[in-house]
C-alpha positions as CSV (number, residue, x, y, z in Angstrom):
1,X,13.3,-18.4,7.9
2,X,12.6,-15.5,10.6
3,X,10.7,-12.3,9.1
4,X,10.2,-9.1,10.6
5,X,7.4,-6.9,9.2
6,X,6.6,-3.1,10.6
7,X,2.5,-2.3,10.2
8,X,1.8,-6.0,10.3
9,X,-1.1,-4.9,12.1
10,X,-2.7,-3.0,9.2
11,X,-4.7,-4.0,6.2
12,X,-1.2,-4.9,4.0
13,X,0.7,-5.7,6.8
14,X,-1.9,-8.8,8.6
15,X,-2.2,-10.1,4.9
16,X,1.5,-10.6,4.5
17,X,1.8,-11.9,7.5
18,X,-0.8,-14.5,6.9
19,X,0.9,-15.7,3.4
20,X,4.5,-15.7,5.0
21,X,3.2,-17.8,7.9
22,X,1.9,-20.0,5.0
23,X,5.6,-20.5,3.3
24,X,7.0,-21.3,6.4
25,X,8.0,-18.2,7.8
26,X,8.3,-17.9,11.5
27,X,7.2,-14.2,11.6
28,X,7.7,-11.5,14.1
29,X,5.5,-8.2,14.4
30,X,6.5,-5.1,15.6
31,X,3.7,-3.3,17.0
32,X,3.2,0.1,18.9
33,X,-0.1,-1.4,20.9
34,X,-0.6,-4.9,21.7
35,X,-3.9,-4.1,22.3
36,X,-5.4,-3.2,18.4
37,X,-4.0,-6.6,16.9
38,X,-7.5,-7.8,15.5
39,X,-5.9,-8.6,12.2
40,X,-3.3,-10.7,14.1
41,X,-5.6,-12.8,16.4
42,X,-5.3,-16.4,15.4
43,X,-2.4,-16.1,13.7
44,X,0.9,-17.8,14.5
45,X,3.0,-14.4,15.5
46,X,4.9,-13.5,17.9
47,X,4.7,-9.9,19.0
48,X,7.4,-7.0,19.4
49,X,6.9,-3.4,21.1
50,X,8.4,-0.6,19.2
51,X,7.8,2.4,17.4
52,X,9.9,2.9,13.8
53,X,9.5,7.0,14.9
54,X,11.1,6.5,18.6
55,X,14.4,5.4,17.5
56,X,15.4,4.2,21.2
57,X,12.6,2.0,21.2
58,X,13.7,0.1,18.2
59,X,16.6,-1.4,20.4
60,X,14.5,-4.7,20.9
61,X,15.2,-5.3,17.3
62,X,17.9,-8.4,17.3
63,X,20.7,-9.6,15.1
64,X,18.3,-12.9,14.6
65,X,16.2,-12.0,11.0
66,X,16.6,-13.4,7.8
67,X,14.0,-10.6,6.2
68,X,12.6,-7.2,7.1
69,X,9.2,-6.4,6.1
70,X,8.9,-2.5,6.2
71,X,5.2,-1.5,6.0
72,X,4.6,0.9,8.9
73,X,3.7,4.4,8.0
74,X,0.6,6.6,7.4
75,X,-1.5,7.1,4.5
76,X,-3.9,9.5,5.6
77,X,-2.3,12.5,7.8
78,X,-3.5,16.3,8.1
79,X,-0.1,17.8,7.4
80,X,2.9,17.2,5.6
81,X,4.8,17.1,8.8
82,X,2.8,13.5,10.2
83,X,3.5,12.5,6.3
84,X,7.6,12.8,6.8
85,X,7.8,11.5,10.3
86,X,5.8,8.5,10.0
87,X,7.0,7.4,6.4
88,X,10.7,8.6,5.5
89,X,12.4,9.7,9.5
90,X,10.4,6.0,11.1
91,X,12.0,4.5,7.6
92,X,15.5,5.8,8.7
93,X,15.2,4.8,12.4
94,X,14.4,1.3,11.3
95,X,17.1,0.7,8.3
96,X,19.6,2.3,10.9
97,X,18.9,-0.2,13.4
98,X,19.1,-3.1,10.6
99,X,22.1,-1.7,9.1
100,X,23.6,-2.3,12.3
101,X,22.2,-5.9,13.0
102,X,22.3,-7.2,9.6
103,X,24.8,-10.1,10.1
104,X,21.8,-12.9,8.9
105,X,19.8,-10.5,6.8
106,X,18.4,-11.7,3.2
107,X,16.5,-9.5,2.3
108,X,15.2,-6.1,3.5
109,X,11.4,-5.4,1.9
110,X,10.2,-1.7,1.8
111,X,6.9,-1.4,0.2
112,X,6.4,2.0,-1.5
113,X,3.4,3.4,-3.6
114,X,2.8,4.6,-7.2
115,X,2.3,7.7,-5.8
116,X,5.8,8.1,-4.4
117,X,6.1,8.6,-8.3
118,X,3.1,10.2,-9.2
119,X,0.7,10.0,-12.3
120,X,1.5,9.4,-15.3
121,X,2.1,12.6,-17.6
122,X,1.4,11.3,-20.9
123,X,-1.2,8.9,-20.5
124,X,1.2,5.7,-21.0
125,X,2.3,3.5,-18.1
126,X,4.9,4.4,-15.9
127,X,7.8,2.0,-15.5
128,X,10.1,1.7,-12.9
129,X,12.9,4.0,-14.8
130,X,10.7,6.9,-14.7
131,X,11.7,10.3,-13.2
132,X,9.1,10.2,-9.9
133,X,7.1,13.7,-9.7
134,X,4.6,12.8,-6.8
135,X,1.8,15.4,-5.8
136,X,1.2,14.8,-2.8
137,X,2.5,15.0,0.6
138,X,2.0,11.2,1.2
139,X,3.7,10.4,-2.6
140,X,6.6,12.7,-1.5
141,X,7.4,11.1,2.1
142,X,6.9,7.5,0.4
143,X,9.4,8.8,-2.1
144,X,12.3,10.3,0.6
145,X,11.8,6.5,2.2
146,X,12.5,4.9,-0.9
147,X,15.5,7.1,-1.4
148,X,16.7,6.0,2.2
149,X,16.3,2.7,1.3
150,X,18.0,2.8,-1.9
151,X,20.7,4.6,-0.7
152,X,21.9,1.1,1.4
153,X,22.0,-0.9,-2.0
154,X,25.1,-1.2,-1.7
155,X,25.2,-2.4,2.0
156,X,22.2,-4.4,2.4
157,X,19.9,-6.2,0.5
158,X,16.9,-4.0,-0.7
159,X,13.9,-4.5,-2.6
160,X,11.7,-1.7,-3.1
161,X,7.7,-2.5,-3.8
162,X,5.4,-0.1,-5.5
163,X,1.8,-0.9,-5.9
164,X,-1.1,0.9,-6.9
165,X,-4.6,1.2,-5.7
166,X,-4.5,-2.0,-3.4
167,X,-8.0,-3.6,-2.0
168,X,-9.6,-6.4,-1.0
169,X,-10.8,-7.8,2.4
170,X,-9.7,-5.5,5.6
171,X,-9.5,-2.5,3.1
172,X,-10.7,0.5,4.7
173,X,-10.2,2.9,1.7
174,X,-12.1,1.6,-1.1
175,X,-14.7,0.9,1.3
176,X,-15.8,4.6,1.2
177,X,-16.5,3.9,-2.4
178,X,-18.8,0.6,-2.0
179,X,-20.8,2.5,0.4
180,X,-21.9,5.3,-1.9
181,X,-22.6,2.7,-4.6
182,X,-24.4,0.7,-2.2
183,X,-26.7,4.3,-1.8
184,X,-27.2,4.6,-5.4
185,X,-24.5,7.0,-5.9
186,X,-21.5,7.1,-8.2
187,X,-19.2,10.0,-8.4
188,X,-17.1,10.9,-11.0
189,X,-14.8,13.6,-11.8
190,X,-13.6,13.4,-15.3
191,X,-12.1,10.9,-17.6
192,X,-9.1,9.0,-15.9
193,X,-7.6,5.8,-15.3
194,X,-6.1,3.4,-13.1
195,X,-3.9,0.5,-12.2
196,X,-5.3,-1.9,-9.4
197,X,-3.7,-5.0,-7.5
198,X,-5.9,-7.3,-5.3
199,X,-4.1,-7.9,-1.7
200,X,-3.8,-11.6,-2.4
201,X,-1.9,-10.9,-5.7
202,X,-0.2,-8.1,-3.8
203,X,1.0,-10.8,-0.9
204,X,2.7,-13.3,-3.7
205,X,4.4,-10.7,-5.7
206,X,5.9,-9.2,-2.3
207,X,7.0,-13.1,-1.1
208,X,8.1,-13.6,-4.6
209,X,10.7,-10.9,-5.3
210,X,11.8,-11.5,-1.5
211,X,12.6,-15.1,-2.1
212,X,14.0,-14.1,-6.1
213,X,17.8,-13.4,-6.2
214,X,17.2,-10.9,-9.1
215,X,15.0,-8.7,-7.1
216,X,18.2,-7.6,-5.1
217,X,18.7,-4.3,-5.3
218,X,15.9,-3.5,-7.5
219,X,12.3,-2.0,-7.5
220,X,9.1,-3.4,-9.0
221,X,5.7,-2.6,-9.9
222,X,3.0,-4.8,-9.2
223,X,-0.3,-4.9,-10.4
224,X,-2.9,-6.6,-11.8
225,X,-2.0,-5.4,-15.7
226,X,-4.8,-3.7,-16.1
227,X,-5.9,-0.3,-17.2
228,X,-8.9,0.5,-15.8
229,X,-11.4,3.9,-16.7
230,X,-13.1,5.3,-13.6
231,X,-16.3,3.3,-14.9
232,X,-15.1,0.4,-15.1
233,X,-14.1,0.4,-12.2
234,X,-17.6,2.3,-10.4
235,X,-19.1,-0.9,-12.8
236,X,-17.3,-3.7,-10.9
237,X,-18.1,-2.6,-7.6
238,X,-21.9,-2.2,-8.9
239,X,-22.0,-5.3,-10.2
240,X,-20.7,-6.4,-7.2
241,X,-23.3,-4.6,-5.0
242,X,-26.3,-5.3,-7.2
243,X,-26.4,-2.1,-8.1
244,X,-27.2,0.5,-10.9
245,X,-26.3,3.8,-9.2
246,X,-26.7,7.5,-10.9
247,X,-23.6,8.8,-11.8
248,X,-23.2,12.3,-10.7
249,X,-20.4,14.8,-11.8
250,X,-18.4,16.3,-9.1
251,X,-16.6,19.6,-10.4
252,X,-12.9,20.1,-9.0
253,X,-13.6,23.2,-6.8
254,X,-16.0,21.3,-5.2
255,X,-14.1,18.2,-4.3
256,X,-11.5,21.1,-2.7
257,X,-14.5,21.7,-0.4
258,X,-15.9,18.3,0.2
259,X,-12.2,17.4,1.2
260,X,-11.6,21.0,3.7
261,X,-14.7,20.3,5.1
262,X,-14.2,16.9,5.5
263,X,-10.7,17.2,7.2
264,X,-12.1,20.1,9.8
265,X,-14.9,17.9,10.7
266,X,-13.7,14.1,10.8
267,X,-9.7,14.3,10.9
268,X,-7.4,12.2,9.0
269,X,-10.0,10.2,6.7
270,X,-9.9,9.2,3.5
271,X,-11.6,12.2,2.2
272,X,-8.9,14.9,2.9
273,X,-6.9,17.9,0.8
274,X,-3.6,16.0,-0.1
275,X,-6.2,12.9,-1.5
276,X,-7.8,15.3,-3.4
277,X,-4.3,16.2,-5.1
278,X,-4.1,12.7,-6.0
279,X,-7.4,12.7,-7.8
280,X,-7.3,15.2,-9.6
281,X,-4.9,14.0,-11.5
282,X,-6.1,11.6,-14.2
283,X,-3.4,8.8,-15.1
284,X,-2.6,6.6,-11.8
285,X,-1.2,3.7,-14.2
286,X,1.9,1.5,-14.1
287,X,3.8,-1.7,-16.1
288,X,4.1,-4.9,-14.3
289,X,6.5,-5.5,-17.4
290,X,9.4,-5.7,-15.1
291,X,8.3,-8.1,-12.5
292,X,7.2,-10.5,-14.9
293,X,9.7,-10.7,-16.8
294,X,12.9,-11.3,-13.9
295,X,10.4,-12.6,-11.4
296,X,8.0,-14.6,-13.2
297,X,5.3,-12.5,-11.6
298,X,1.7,-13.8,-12.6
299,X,-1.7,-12.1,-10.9
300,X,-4.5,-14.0,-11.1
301,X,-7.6,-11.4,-9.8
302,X,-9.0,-8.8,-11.9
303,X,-11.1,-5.6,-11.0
304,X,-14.5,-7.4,-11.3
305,X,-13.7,-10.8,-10.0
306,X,-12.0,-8.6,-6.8
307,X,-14.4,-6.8,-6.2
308,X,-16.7,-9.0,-5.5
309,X,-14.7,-10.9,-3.3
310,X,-13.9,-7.8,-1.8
311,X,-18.2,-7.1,-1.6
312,X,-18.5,-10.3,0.0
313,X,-16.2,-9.9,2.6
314,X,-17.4,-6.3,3.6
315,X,-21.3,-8.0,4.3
316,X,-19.8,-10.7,6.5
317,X,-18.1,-8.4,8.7
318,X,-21.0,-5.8,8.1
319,X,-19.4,-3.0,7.0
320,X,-21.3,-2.4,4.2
């Protein structure tokens, strides 16, 4: 079985890599730099050059893959522009290229985001039949990929992946929040709740609706089945940490100026103005009905068990 996964060099993309390696998989990664592969190193891979955004490039793509991996994109961009180019236009380049070399293909994997959907309106769940309404210029390019995707259902074979929050080891997004709870400091900004996966649960619900004839065609939700409040979420991580931070109220105009200020100063970071759309809003939850019941779909890792994993991992490699 011969995989090709886009972004295999990222925090997703190396852990997928890693668990198809472990089924069996001889995988390929296509990769704009050879040179910032740390994720890779030591794993069985072999390397392609390309770029999903230079179309031309992706000509080193052959007619020899049984499944497509499509991870590449950006989460963190300073305009909407970056958003589009790197998530829905690289996303067309790539399933034009396939559409055209798909004589062996299986399966064709793009993984998506709750927030190509958006929060949840009423406070219940979403499922996979809800009308999407993202917020933010990331949830609205994930959203024109997935509709590029979806639009070859009836040529290829598709399966479209939407996670929530995802974290775990090689997670640089989260990490933001263990370092201020590692200070003492907990911010909040209002009642809300979440949905969570851990990237190992993440990595066998991906493999599994690959490998899962009823996944064809379809799109899933995967997470850990969880609602989770903002404390009890800011609680795991503490525990995690050793830590009983203060928790200090941040009021919404001034995460607007936290985020501008942010954005002028460091770039692209987590803390930017089309992230703060996304918190603001207060629901980020999902079902995992649907994947359990036609995939069999069963996480094992919870917030507090993860994060402490997740804890442990960030002092080995001394980032926190």
């Amino acid at each position: 079985m011969r995989a090709l996964i886009t972004g295999g060099t990222g925090f997703i993309g190396s852990h997928l890599a890693e668990g198809l390696i472990k089924k069996g998989f001889d995988v390929v990664c296509l990769v704009r730099d050879r040179t910032n592969i740390k994720y890779l190193q030591g794993m069985k891979v072999s390397l392609l050059e390309g770029d999903c955004e230079n179309l031309q490039s992706l000509g080193v793509i052959e007619d020899n893959y049984d499944y497509v991996f499509h991870l590449a994109g950006l989460t963190k961009a300073l305009n909407a522009e970056a958003f589009y180019s790197a998530n829905a236009k690289a996303t067309e380049n790539l399933i034009e290229v396939v559409s055209k070399k798909s004589g062996r293909l299986r399966r064709f994997v793009y993984i998506s985001s709750l927030a190509a959907v958006g929060p949840s309106k009423k406070g219940t769940p979403l499922s996979e039949d809800c009308e999407p309404s993202p917020v933010s210029d990331y949830g609205k390019s994930k959203l024109k990929g997935e509709q590029i995707v979806y639009a070859k259902k009836g040529a290829l074979p598709i399966t479209i992946i939407r996670p929530p929050a995802v974290y775990g080891p090689r997670d640089r997004d989260l990490l933001v929040f263990f370092k201020m709870i590692k200070k003492g400091v907990s911010f909040c900004w209002g009642q809300a709740h979440y949905s969570f996966i851990y990237i190992d649960d993440l990595i066998n619900g991906i493999i599994l609706s690959t490998l899962h004839d009823g996944a064809k065609g379809e799109i899933f939700f995967l997470s850990d089945g969880n609602i989770y409040s903002h404390e009890q979420v800011a609680d795991a991580i503490a525990h995690a940490l050793g830590k009983r931070p203060i928790r200090v109220r941040v009021p919404e105009f001034l995460m607007d100026l936290i985020a501008s200020f942010a954005q002028r100063t460091k770039g692209a970071g987590i803390i930017n103005t089309d992230k703060i759309r996304e918190l603001k809003e207060r629901q980020w939850i999902c079902y995992n009905k649907k994947a359990v019941d036609i995939l069999g779909f069963e996480p094992q890792t919870d917030i507090r068990e993860g994060a402490q994993w997740t804890a442990n991992w960030y002092r080995q490699q001394q980032w926190i």
